[in-house]
GUDOVEX-488696 format. One record per residue (C-alpha): residue in three letters; x negated, y, z; residue number from 1. Coordinates in pm, 1 decimal, always signed. Layout:
BEGIN
NODE resn        x        y        z resi
NODE  ALA        X        Y        Z  NUM
...
//
This chain:
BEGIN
NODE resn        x        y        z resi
NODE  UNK +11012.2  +4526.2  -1149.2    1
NODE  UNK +11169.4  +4676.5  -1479.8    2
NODE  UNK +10907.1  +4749.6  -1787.2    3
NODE  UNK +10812.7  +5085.6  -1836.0    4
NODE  UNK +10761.1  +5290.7  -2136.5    5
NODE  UNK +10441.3  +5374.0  -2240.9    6
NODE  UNK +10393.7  +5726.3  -2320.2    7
NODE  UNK +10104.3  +5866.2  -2552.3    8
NODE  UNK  +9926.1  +5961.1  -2185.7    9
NODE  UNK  +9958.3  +5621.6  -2125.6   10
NODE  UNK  +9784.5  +5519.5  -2430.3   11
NODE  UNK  +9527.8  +5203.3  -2412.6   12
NODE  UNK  +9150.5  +5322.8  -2389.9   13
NODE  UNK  +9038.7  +5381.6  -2795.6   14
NODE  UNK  +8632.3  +5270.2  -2787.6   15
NODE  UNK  +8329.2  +5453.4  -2586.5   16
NODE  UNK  +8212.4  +5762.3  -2702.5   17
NODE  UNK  +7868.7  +5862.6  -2831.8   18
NODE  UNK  +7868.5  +6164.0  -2605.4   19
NODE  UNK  +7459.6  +6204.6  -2684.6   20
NODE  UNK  +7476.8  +6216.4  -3044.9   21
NODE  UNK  +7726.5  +6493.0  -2993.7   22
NODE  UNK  +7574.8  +6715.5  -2737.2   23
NODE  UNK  +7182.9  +6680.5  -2810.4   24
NODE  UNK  +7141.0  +6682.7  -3146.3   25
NODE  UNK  +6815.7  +6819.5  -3122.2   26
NODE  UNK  +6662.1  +6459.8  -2990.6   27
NODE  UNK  +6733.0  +6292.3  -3362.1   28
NODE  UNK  +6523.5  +6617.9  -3532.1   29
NODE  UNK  +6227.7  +6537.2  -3288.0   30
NODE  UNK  +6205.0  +6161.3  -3311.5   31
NODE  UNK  +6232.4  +6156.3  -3728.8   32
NODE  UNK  +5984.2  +6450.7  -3673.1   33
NODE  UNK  +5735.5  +6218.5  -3444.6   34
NODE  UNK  +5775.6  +5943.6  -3722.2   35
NODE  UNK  +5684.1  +6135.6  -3992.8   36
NODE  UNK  +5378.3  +6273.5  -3763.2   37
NODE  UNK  +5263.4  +5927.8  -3748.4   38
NODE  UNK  +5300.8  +5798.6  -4069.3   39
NODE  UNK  +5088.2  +6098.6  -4185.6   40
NODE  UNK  +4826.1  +6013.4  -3949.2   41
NODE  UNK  +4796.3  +5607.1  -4050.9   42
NODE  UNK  +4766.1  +5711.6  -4440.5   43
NODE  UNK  +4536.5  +5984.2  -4356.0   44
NODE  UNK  +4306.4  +5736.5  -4163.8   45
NODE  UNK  +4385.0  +5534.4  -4421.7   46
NODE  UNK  +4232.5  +5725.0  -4743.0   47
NODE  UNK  +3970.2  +5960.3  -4543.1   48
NODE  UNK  +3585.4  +5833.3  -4596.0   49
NODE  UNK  +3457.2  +5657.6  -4306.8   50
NODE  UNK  +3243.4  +5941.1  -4073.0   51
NODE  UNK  +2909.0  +5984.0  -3938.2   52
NODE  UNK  +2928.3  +6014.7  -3565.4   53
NODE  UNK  +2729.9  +6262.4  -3447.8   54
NODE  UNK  +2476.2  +6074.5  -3276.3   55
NODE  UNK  +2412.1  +5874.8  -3615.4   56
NODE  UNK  +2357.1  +6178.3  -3799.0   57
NODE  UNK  +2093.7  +6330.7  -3513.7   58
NODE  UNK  +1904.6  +6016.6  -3574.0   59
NODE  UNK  +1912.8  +6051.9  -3990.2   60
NODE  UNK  +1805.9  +6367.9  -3981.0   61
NODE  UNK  +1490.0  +6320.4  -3701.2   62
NODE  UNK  +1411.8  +6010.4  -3886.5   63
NODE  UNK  +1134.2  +6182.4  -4081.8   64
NODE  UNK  +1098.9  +6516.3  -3958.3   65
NODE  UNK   +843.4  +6663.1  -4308.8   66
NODE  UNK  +1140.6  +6494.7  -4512.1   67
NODE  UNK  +1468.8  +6577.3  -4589.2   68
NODE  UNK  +1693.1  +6257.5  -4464.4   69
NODE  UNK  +1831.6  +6190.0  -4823.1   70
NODE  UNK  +1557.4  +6222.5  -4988.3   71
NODE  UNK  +1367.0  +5983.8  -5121.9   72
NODE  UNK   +971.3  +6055.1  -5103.9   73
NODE  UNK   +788.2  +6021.0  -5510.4   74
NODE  UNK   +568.6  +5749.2  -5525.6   75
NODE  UNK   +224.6  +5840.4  -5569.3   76
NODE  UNK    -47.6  +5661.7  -5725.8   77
NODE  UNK   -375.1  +5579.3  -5466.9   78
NODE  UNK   -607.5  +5511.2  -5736.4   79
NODE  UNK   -878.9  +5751.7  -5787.1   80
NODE  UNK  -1044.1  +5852.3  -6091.9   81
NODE  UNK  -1370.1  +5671.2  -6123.2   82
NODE  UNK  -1605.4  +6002.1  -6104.4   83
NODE  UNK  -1437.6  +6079.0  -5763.8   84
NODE  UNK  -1528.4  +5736.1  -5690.5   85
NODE  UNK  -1873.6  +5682.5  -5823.4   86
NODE  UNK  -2044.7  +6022.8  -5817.3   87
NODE  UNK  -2354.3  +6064.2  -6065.0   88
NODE  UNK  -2655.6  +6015.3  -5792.5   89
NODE  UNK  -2967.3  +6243.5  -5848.5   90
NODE  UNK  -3250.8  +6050.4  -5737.5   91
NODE  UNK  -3547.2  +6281.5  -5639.5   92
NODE  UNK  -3869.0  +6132.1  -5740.5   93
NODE  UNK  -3923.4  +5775.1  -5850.9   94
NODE  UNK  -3667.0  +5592.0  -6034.3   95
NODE  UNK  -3484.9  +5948.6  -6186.5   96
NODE  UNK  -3334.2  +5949.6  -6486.8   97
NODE  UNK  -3571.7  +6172.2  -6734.7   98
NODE  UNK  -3304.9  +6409.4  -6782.8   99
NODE  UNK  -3304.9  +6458.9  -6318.1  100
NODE  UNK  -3696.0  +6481.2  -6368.1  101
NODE  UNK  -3713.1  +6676.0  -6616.2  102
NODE  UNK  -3472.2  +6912.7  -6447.9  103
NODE  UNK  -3692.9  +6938.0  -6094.3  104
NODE  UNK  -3979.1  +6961.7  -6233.8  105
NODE  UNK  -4219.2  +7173.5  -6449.2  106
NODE  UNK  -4386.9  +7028.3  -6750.8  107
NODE  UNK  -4720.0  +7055.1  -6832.8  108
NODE  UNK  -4782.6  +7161.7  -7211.5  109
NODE  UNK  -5150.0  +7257.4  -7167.7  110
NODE  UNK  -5415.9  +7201.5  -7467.5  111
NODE  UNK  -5389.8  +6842.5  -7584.5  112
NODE  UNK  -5190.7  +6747.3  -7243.3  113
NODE  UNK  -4899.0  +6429.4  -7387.0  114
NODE  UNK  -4537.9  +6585.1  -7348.4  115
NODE  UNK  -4405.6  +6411.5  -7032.7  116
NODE  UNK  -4724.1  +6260.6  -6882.6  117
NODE  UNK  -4795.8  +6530.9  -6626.3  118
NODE  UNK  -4630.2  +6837.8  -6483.1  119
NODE  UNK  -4617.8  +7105.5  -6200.0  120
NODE  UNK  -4938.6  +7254.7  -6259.5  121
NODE  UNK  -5090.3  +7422.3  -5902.2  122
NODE  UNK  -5417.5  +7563.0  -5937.8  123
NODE  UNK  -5446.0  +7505.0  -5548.5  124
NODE  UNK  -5572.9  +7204.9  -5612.6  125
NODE  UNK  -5845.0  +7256.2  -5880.2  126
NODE  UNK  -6170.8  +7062.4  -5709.8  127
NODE  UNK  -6463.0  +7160.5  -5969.1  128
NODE  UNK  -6329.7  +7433.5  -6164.0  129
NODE  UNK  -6091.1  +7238.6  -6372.4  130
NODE  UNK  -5892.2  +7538.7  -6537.7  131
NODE  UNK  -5548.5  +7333.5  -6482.3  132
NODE  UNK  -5446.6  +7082.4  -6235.5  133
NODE  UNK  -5083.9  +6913.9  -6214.3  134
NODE  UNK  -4936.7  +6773.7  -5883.7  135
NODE  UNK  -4774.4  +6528.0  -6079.7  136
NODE  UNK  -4951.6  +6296.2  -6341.5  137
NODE  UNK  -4943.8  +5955.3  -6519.0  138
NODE  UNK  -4569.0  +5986.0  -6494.8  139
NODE  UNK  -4451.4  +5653.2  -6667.1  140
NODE  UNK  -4094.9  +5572.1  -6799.5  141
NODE  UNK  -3873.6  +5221.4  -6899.8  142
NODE  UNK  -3493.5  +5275.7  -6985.6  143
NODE  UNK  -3501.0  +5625.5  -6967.5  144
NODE  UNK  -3621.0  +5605.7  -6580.3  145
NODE  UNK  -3906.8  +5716.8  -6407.2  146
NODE  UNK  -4114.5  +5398.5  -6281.2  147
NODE  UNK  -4439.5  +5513.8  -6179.4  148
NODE  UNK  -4643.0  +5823.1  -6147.8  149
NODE  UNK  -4914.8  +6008.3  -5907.1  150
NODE  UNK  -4935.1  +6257.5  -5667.9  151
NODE  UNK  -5215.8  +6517.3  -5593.2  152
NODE  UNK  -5255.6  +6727.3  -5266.1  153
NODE  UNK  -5473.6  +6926.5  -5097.9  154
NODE  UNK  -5601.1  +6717.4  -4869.4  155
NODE  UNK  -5427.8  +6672.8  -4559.1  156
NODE  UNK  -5334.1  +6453.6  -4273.8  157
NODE  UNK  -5190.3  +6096.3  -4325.2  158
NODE  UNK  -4927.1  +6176.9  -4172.5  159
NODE  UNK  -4838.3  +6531.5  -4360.5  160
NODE  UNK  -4890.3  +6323.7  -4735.1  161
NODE  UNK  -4719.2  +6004.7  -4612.9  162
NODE  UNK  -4417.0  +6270.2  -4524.1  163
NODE  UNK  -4435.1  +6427.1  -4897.8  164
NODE  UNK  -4416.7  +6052.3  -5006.6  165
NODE  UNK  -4064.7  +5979.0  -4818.7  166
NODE  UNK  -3931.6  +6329.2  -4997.6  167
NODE  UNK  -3964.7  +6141.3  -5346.5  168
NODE  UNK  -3769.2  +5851.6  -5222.4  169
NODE  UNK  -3388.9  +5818.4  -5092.4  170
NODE  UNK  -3282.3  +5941.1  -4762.1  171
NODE  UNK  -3210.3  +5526.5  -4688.4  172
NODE  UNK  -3552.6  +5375.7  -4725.7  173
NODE  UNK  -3730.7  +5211.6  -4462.7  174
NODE  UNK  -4105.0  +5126.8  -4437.9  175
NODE  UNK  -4137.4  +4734.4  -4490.1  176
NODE  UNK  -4523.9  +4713.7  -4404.5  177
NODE  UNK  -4819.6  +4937.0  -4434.4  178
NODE  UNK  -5210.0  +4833.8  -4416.9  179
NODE  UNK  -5571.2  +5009.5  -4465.2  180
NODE  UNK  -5818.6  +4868.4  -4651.6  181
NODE  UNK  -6177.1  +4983.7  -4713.6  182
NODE  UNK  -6095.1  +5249.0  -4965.6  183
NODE  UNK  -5714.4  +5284.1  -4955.0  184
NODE  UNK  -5438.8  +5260.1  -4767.4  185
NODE  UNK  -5079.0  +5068.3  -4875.3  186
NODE  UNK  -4735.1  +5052.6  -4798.5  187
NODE  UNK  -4424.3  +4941.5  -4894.8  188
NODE  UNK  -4055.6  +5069.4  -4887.4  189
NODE  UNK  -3718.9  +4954.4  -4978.5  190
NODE  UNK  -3401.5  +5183.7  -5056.6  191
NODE  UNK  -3076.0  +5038.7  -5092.7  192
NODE  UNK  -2959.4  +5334.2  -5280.4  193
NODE  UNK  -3243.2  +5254.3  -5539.6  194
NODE  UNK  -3129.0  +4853.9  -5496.0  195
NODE  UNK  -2756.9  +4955.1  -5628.2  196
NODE  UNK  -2927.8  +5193.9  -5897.2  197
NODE  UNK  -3238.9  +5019.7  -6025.7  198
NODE  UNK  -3081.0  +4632.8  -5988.6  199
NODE  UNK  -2907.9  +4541.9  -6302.4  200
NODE  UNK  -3152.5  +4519.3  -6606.5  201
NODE  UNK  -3342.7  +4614.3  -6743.1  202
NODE  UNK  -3471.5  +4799.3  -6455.3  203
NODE  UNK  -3456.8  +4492.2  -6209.2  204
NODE  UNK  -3543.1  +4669.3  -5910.0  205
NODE  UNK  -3302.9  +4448.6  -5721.3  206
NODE  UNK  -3489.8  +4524.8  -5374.9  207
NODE  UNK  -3530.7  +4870.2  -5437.9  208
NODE  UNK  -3906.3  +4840.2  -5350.0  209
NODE  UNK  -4156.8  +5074.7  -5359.7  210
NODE  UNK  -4536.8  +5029.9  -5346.8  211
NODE  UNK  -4720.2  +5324.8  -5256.0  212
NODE  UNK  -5134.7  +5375.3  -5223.5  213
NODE  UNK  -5271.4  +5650.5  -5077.7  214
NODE  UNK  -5658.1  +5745.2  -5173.2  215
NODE  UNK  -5902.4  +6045.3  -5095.5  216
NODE  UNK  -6036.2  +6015.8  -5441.5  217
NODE  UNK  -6015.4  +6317.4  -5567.5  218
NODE  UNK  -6253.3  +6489.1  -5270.0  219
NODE  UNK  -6497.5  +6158.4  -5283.3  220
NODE  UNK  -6735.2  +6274.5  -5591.9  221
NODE  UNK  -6557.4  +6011.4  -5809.8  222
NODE  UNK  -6622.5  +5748.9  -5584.4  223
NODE  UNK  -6281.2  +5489.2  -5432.9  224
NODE  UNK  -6224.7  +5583.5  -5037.2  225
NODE  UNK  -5962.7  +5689.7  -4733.4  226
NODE  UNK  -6012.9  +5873.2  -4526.2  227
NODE  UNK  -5752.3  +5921.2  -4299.6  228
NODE  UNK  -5802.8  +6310.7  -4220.8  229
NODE  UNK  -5825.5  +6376.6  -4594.0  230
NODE  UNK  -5573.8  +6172.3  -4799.5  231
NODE  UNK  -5536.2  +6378.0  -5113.8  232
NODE  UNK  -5376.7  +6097.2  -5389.6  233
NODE  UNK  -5071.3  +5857.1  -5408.1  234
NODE  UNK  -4955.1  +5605.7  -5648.7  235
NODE  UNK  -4599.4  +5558.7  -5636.4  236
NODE  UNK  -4416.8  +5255.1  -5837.2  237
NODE  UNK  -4140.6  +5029.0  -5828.3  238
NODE  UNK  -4301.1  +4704.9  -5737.3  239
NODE  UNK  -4221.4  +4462.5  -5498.9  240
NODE  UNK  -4474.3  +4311.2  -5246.1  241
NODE  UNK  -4287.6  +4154.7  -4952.6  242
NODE  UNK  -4547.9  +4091.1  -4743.9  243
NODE  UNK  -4894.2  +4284.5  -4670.3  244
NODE  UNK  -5091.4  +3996.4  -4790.0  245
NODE  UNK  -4869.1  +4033.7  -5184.6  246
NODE  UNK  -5079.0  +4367.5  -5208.2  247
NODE  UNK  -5289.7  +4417.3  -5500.3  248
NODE  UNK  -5664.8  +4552.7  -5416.3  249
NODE  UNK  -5711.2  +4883.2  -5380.2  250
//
């Protein structure tokens, strides 16, 4: 077989084409576009502050619902000031301060009568003509407190004077022991209000005891008895008997 000629149609095959660079240009534009999409999104997540997912933020803001989630409450001091804590007590009869006494009560400045001895004057209870009679009388005094006094009334009941009695003292006191002798009758009450007010010195009432003695004096001509339908006298004074048997005489 002779050689033939090559002609130029004959040429050997030049290298493959890149037919898809060539006819879809458009593919290169989307994929440098999708890069750049990307890399924006990675330094975005990158340099944004971490979020609060919405279920974290329902939570911080139910927390406390009176107060504000990001706010942080004052702190407020629980002391109080001391006369919030220790009110001034008024006592009503025996163991008052002079000042409460002299405040609830009227004083007696009749003729040659001492300043402070006696006070309330009631003619009510006048027995012979006396041209002034005070309910309250005797009224002694130590530190500036009322220790002792007596009471006139018209005579009543026992149980109606015994009840005038327990107005003088502290709605806490308790009877500790009561007895009737021939010509009076005695009893004895504790207070722990008057305890905490009459303890420390020089008062020393550390019991808050009262002694009380009840007569009918006054409607007996002079003369020392009881009678139970008829009381018309108490003594009233901080002194401590703990048992019947520590009573004085009548």
């Amino acid at each position: 077989m002779e050689d033939q000629d090559l002609t130029s149609k004959q040429a050997p095959p030049g290298p493959p084409r890149r037919r898809w660079a060539r006819r879809h240009p458009w593919k290169t534009g989307i994929g440098a576009v999708f890069v750049l999409f990307v890399l924006f999104l990675i330094i975005g997540a990158l340099s944004s502050p971490p979020k609060t997912t919405a279920a974290a933020a329902g939570r911080t803001a139910t927390a406390s619902p009176s107060t504000p989630a990001t706010s942080t409450p004052a702190m407020t001091s629980t002391s109080t000031p001391a006369a919030e804590t220790a009110p001034v007590e008024h006592l009503p009869g025996i163991g008052a301060t002079r000042a409460d006494w002299n405040a609830s009560h009227v004083m007696d400045t009749h003729g040659t009568t001492v300043p402070g001895c006696c006070f309330n004057p009631t003619p009510a209870l006048a027995t012979g003509g006396e041209p002034n009679v005070d309910a309250y009388y005797v009224v002694n005094y130590d530190a500036n407190r009322v220790i002792s006094y007596s009471m006139r009334f018209v005579p009543a009941p026992i149980g109606t004077v015994n009840a005038h009695v327990l107005a003088e003292l502290p709605a806490d006191t308790q009877m500790l022991w009561t007895r009737t002798l021939g010509t009076c009758r005695q009893s004895e009450f504790t207070s722990p209000t008057l305890a905490r007010l009459l303890g420390p010195p020089p008062i020393g009432d550390t019991t808050g005891s009262v002694f009380v003695e009840f007569d009918s004096d006054e409607h007996g001509g002079g003369q020392s008895i009881y009678d139970p339908a008829r009381v018309d006298t108490a003594l009233l004074s901080l002194d401590s008997y703990p048992k019947a048997s520590d009573g004085p005489e009548c």
